[in-house]
N, C-alpha and C positions, 0 to 999 in steps of 0.2 A: 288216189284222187280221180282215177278214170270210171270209181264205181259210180253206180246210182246215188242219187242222193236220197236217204231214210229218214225216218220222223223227227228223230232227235238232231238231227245235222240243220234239219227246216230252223226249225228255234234257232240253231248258232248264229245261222245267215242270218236270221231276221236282228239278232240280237246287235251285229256288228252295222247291218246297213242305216245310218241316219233316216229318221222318217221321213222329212224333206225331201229326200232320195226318193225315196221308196218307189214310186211310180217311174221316175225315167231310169230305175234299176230294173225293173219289169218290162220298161222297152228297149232295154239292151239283150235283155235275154227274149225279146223278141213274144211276146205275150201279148196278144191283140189288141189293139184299144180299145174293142167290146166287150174282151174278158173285164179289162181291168174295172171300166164303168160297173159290168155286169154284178161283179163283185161288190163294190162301193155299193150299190143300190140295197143287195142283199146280205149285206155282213152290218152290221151296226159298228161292231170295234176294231179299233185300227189293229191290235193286236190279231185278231181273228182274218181282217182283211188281206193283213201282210201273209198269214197261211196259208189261206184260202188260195191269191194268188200262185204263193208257189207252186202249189200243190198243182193246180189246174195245170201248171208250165210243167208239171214233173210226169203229168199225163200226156201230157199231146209230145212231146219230147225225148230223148234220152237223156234228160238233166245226170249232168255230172259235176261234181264241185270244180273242175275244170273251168264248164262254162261260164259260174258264179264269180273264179278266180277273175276270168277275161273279161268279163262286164265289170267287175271293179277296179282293176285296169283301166279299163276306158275309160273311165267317168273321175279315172286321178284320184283313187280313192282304196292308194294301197296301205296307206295303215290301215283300213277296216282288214284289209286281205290280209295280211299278217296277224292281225287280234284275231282273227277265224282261222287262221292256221293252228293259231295258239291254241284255240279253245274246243280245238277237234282234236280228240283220239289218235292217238299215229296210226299206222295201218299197217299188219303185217310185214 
């Protein structure tokens, strides 16, 4: 859980966080509010948006499903973390 987070793991997150969320789950993990704009302007689909975001955070960051775990925590929103527990690979 303390590795980086890789492409196929982006989809799980995105799969489990409600769209509704989606933005104050990008300000929990701390993703600029100019990225997120920056994004919205430049991404057409919300599917692609929700990537796009991570992705940006997985660059400027040490993203670990950690952090993911802890921002879905915050926001009271641990059955999502459990369904992404679920729907990740075990690990070594």
């Amino acid at each position: 859980r303390g590795a980086l987070l890789q492409g196929s793991q982006l989809y799980a997150v995105i799969d489990v966080v409600p769209v509704r969320r989606w933005k104050e789950f990008m300000r929990m993990l701390e993703l600029r509010e100019a990225e997120i704009e920056l994004v919205e302007l430049e991404v057409a689909h919300i599917r692609d948006q929700q990537y796009e975001m991570l992705k940006r955070w997985c660059q400027q960051t040490s993203a670990t499903l950690d952090h993911v775990f802890a921002a879905l925590e915050r926001m009271e929103l641990a059955g999502c973390a459990e369904a992404l527990r679920q729907s990740l690979p075990a690990g070594p």
